[in-house]
N, C-alpha and C positions, 0 to 999 in steps of 0.2 A: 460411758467413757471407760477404756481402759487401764484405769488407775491400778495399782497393787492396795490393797487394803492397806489401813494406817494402826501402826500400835507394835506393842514386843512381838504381838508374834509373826506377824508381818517380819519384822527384824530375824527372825529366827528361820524361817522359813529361807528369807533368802541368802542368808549364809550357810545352807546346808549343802552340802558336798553334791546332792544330785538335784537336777532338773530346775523346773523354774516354778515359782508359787501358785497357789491357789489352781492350779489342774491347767497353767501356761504350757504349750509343747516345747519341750526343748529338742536341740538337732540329738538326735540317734547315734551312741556311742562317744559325745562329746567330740566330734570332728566338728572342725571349721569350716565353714562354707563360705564359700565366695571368697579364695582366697587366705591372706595372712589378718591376724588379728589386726584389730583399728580403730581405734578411739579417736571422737570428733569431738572435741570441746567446744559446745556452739553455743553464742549468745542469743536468747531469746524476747534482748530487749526488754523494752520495762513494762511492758503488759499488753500494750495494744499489735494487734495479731499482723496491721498490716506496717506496722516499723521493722519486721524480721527482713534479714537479707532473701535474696534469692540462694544464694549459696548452701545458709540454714537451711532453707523449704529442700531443696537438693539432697542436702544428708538427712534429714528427716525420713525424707520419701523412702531414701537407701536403708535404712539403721532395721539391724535385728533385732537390737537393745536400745532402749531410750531409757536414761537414769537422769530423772529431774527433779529439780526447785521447787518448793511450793511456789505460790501463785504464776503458775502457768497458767495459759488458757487454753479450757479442752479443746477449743476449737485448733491449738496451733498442734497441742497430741494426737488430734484426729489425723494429721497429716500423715504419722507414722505408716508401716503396710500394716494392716487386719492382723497378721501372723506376729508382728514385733512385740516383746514383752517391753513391759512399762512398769517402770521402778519409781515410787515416789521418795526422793532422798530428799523430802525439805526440812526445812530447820527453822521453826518459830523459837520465838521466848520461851523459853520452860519445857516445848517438845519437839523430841529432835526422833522423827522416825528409825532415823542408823546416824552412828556416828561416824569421823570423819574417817577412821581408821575402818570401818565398815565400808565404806565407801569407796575408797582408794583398795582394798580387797573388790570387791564386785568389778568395779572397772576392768582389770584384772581376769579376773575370772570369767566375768562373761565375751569378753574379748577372746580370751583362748578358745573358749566353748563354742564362741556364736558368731564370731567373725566382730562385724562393724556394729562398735557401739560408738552413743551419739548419748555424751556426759551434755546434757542441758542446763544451762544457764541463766540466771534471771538478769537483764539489761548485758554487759560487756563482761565477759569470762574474766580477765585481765584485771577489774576494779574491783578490788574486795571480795573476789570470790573465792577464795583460798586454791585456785589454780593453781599453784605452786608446787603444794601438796601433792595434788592428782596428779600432775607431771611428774614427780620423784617418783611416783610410785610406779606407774606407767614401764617410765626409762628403764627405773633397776629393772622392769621385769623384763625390757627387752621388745618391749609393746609398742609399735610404729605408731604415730598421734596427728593432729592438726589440732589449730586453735582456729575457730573460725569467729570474726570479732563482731559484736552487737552494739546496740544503743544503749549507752548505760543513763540512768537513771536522770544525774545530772542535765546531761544536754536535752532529757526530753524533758525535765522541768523545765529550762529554762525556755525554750522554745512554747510552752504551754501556759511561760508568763510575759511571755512577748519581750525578753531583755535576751540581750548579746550577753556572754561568760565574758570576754571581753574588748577594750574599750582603749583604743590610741589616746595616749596622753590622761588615760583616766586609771584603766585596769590593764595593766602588759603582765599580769601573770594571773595565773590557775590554778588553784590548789585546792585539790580532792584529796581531803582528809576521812579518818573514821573516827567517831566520834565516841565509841565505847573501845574499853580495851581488850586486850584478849577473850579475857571470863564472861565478856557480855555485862561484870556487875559495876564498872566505874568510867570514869570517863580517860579516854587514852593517854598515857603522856606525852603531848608533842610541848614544841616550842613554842607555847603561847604570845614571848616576850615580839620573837620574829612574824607571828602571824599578827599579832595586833597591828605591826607597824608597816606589814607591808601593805604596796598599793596594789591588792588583788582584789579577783573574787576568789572567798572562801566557800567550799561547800564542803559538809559534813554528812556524810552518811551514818547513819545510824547512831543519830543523835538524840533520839527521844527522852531514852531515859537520864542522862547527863543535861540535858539541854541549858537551864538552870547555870551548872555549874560550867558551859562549855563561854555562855554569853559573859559571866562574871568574871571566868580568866581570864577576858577579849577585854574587855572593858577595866578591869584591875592592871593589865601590862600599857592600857593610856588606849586603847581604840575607842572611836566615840561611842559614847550610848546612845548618843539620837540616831545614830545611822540605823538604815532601814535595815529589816531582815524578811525574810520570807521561810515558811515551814509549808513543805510540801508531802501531804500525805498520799500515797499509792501514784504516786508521778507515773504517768502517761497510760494510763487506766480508764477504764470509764467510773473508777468509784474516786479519782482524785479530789483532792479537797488543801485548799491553799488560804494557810493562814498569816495576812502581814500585817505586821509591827514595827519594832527597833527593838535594838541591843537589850534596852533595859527595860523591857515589857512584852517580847516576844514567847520567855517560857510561861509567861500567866498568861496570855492568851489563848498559849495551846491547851494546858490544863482546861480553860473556861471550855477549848472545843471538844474537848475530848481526842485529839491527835493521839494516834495510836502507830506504832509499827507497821508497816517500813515507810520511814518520811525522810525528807534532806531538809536541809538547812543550808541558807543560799545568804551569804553576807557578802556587799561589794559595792563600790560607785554605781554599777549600771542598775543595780536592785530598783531604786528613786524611779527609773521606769517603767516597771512593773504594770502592764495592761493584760489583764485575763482575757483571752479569744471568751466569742461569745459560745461556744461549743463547749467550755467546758462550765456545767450547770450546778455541778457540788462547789461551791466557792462560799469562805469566811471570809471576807475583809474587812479588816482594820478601820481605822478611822484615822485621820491623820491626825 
């Protein structure tokens, strides 16, 4: 697969003023080809290859540059042409290949360079993916864009635990929250008082390391503790793994599983129906 190698100097390498890493061709004299520069901000959904749009597969096919996410799947990068370079810009816990100012530079620059780059996306560009950023950067520079929108993570948990987000007369609201703040080291400050009381589903992205402290807000502003929860690990993957509980013994559970990065956290009325499809084979479940 044509990944960019991972580590500083990978990082160093592709912020250097000429060509493209590791012996990639770049276009000759830094002309553009095919046109004005053009960055495709395209969701790549939450893991499984065949949730991507057609639209995605489209600019894939097209893209001189593809700058992506960790956990993509090769198979969805194979779709690039043979000649495209391939940027790995993902971002774990603790390793962040470039950071985000690295980033929003390369968009940038390889667009001027190389024409149609195609910024990838893990589930829906729009949720939590700091799209915003890359837009700013984009715009000042004068760089023509598309957003092209995916499955974000949410809808494909919920659909892989067989409940509706929501629910006439049960759940009339949706709230995709995050669940770490800025620094990645606490839990975010929202309004706990208004989510405990309202009648939604709640879902939390990138709750793991908070998690603990996200159910105790929930529960300390008056939401029940017996209500169900669900922790969804690698949502709509083949390595998913779904562990449920309630409010007040859902983060000891995941501890006992080992829940690990990147998982949601799914609280709501419609939770209570919760049926796993038999396709998916990595499953913890609770005990009522």
């Amino acid at each position: 697969m044509r990944r960019a190698a991972r580590g500083a100097r990978t990082a160093r390498a592709l912020l250097s003023a000429r060509g493209a890493p590791g012996g990639r061709r770049a276009h000759a004299g830094g002309r553009v080809m095919n046109g004005r520069p053009f960055v495709s901000f395209v969701g790549a959904g939450p893991g499984d290859p065949e949730l991507v749009t057609l639209k995605a597969l489209r600019r894939l096919r097209e893209a001189e540059v593809v700058i992506h996410d960790r956990l993509i799947p090769d198979s969805l990068l194979a779709e690039a042409p043979a000649d495209a370079e391939i940027i790995d810009a993902g971002k774990a816990p603790g390793r962040h290949c470039l950071g985000q100012s690295q980033i929003n530079w390369l968009l940038v620059d390889r667009a001027r360079r190389r024409g149609r780059v195609v910024r990838l996306k893990g589930g829906d560009p729009t949720v939590f993916g700091r799209l915003a950023e890359e837009i700013d950067a984009v715009r000042a520079a004068g760089v023509d864009f598309e957003v092209v929108p995916g499955v974000t993570a949410a809808t494909a948990a919920a659909a892989r635990a067989g409940i509706s987000l929501t629910a006439r007369g049960h759940a009339s609201m949706l709230v995709l929250a995050t669940g770490s703040d800025h620094a990645g080291r606490g839990v975010a400050a929202l309004d706990w008082e208004l989510l405990a009381r309202a009648e939604a589903t709640l879902v939390f992205y990138m709750p793991v390391q908070g998690l603990e402290s996200i159910t105790t807000a929930l529960t300390a502003m008056g939401r029940d503790e017996r209500e169900r929860a669900l922790v969804v690990e690698r949502a709509g993957t083949l390595d998913e793994r779904v562990v449920a509980g309630r409010l007040a013994d859902i983060a000891e559970r995941c501890r006992e599983a080992g829940v690990a990065a990147p998982a949601l956290l799914l609280v709501g009325p419609t939770v209570d129906t919760a049926s796993v499809p038999l396709a998916v084979r990595r499953l913890t479940r609770a005990k009522a």
